[in-house]
Every structure is written in C-alpha cells, then in structure tokens.
C-alpha positions as CSV (number, residue, x, y, z in Angstrom):
1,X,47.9,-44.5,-81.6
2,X,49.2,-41.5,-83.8
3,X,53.0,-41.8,-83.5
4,X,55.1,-38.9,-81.7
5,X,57.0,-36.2,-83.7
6,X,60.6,-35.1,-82.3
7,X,60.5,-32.0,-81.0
8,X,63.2,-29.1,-81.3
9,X,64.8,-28.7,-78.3
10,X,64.9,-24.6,-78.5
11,X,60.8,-24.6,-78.1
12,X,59.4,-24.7,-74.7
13,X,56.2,-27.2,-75.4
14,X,55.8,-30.8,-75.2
15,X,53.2,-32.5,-76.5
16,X,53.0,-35.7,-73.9
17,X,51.2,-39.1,-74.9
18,X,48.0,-39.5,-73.5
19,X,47.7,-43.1,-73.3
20,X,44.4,-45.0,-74.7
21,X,43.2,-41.8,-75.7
22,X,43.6,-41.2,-79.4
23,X,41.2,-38.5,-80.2
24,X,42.9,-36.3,-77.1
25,X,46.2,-37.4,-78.8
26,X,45.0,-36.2,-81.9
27,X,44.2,-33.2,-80.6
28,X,47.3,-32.5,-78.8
29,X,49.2,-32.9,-81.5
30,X,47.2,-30.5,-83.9
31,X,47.6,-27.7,-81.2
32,X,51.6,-28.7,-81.2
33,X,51.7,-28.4,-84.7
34,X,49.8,-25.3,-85.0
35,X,52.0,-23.6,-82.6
36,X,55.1,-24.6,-84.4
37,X,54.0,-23.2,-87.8
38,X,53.7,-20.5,-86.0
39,X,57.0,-20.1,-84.7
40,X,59.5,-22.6,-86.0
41,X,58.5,-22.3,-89.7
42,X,59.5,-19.5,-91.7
43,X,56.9,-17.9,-93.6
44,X,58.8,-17.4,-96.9
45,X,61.9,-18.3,-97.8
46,X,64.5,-15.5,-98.4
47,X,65.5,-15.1,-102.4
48,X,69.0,-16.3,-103.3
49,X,71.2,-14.0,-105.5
50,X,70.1,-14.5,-109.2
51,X,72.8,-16.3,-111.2
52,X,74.0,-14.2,-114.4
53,X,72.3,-16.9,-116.9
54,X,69.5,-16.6,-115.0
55,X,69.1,-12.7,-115.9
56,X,68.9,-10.6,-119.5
57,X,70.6,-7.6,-119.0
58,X,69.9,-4.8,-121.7
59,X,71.2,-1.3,-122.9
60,X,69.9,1.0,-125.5
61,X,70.4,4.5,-126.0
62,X,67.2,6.9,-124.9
63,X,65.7,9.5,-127.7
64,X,66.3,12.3,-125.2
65,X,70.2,12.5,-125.1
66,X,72.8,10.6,-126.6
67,X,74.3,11.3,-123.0
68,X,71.8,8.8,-121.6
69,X,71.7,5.0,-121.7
70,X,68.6,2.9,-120.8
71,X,69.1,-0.2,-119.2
72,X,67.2,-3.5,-117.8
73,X,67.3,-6.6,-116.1
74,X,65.1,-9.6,-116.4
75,X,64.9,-12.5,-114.3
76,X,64.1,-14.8,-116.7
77,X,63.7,-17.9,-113.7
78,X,60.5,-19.5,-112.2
79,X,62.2,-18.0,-108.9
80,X,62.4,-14.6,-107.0
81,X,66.1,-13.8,-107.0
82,X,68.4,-11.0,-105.5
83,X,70.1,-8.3,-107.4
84,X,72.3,-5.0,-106.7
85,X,69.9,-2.3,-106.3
86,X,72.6,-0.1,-108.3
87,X,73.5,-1.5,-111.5
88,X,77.3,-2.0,-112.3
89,X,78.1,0.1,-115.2
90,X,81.9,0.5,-116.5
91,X,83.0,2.1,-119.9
92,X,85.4,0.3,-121.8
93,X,88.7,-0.3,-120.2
94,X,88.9,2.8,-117.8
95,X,88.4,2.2,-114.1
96,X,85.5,2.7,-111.7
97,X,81.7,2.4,-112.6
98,X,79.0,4.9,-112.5
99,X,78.6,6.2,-109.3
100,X,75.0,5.8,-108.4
101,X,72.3,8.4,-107.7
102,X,71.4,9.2,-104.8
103,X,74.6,7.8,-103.5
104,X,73.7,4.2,-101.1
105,X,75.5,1.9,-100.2
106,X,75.4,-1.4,-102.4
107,X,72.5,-3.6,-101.2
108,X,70.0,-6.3,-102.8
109,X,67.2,-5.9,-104.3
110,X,64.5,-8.6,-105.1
111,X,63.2,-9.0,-108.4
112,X,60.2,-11.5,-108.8
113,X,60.4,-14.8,-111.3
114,X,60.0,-13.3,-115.1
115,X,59.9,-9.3,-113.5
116,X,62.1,-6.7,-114.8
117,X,64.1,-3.3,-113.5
118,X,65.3,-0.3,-114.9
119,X,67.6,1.9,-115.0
120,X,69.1,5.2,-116.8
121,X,72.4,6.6,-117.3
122,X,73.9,9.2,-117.8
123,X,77.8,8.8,-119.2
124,X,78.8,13.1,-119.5
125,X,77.4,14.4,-116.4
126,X,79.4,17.9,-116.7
127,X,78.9,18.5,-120.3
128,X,81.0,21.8,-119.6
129,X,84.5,19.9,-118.7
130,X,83.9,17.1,-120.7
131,X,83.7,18.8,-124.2
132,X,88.2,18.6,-124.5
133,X,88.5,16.0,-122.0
134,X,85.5,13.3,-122.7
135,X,87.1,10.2,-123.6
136,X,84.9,7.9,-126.0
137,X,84.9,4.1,-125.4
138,X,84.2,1.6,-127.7
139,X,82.1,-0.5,-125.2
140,X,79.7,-0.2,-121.9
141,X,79.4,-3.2,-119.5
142,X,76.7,-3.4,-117.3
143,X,75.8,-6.0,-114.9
144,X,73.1,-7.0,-112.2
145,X,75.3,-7.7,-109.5
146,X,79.4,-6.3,-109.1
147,X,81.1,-9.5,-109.2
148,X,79.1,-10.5,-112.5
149,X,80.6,-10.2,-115.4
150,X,77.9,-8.4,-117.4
151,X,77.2,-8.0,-120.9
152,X,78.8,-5.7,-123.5
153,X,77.3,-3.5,-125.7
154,X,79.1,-2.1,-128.5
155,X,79.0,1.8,-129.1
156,X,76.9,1.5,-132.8
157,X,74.1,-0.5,-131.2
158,X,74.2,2.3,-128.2
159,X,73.9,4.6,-130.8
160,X,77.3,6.2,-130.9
161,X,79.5,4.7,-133.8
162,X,82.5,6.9,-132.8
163,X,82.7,5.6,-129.4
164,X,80.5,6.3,-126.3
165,X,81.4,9.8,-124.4
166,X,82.0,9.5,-120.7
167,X,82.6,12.0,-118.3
168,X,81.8,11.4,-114.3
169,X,79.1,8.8,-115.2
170,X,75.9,8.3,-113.0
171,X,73.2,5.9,-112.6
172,X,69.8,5.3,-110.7
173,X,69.2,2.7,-108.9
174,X,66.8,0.1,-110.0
175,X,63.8,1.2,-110.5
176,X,60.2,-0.1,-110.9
177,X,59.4,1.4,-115.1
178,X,61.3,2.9,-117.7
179,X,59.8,6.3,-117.0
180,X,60.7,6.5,-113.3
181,X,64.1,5.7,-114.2
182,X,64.0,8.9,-116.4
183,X,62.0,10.9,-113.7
184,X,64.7,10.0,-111.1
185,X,68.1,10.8,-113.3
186,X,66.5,14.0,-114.1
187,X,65.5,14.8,-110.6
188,X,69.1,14.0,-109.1
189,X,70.9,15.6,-112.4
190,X,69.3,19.0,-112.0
191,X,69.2,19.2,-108.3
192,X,65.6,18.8,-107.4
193,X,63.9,16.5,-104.7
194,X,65.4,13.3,-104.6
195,X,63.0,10.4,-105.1
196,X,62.4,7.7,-102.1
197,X,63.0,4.0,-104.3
C-alpha cells in the first residue's frame, strides 16, 4: 500500500484509503496531488531584493552633454533579484537625490540573474538658474536600492575634473537599453509624451 500524505487543513479534499486496492489508491492520490499543484503550490517564487555585492553599479559621462550621466546596474547572481525602479543618485555631500522622471513612487523592479538596467541623468536641469548658482561636487553616488550605500564616482572619471555641476537633478527610471534611457530623459526634459516603462 502507498503510504498517506498529510494534508493541509485550509484545502477542502481528502484523499481516503481505499483498502486492498492499490492501483485505485494510486490513482487517488495522483488526482490529490494534481489538484494541489494546482492550488497550494506557487508557481514561481517571488525575487528577494538583490544584495549590494550582488550588483555592479556603473556611471560614465554620455557624449551628448556633460550635463548627463549614464548609469547601470548588473546583477551579477545566478538569481532574479529586486531593485528600486528609480536609481538613487546623490551629489557629493548636499541633500536629497535626483528626483525621478516621470515622478512614481519608489517601487521594485526585477532584474533577471546576469541582466542589466539603465539609466540617464541629468545633473543641471535649468541650465538658465544654474549658470551663478550651480554648485560643482567632487563626487556622484548612485545606488540600486535607497538604503544601499552605492558606489562613488569621482568627477575626472565622470568627465568633469573641476567638479560635477548640479542644479535640480533628474533621473529615469530603470530602463530596458542605453538608448531608451536617453529617449526617455529627453522626452520628460523637453516636455514631450512621457514614455509608459
């Protein structure tokens, strides 16, 4: 006789014994099982945030502006993982991050084992008031997630050896390629459609 399997209590079948009949048995308890991979058993399993050393976040300046940073982050594990759909982007010591375009809320966003994202930003989004006031910064952090700490770029490797401009910074979210990061920052910079991510 096949042994009997404990069943949860929150389902509403039994499978009952059917004594001296081990094919019937059998049977039942395929159809039992079938029903509870079915409703018991998740399908996937939901992705757990990615842990910092388990991402390579990068930032380089773009050819188009020296305004504009182009970021990315890797998830260099054999796992899906979860990061902010709005990268966290802070310049130097001064307070607040790039505010994030369009403006969400903060929410995950899944990036598959070994995939990447990407972002742009742009650090002097009113050129106009920033030419006096713009203060430069030695440093940009960016990070996957808000309570990472992130990585640090230096201003010469982003291109800027007298510091980094910033004025009312803004960022994409996340985005699927390099060039749809672009397309979007200049979409929500110069007041056009906003694009659906």
């Amino acid at each position: 006789m096949l042994p009997m399997l404990p069943m949860p209590q929150t389902l509403p079948i039994r499978v009952r014994r059917l004594a001296g009949n081990t094919a019937a048995t059998a049977t039942a308890l395929a159809l039992a099982l079938t029903a509870l991979s079915g409703i018991a058993a998740p399908t996937a399993e939901a992705a757990a945030r990615c842990g910092e050393n388990d991402l390579t976040v990068r930032a380089e300046p773009s050819d188009d502006s020296a305004d504009i940073l182009k970021l990315s982050v890797r998830n260099d594990s054999s796992k899906a993982c979860v990061v902010d759909r709005v990268p966290t982007v802070t310049y130097g010591d001064l307070d607040g991050a790039a505010l994030p375009l369009p403006t969400v809320p903060h929410a995950g966003r899944t990036l598959a084992a070994h995939d990447t994202a990407y972002a742009a930003v742009l650090s002097v989004s009113d050129p106009e008031d920033a030419e006096d006031e713009a203060p430069a910064v030695m440093y940009v952090t960016v990070s996957a997630l808000p309570d990472q700490e992130g990585r640090s770029f230096q201003a010469l490797t982003l291109g800027s050896p007298t510091g980094v401009r910033v004025w009312e910074p803004v960022t994409t979210l996340w985005q699927s390629s390099p060039a749809k990061a672009q397309k979007v920052l200049e979409e929500q910079t110069t007041g056009r459609d906003s694009m659906v991510v």
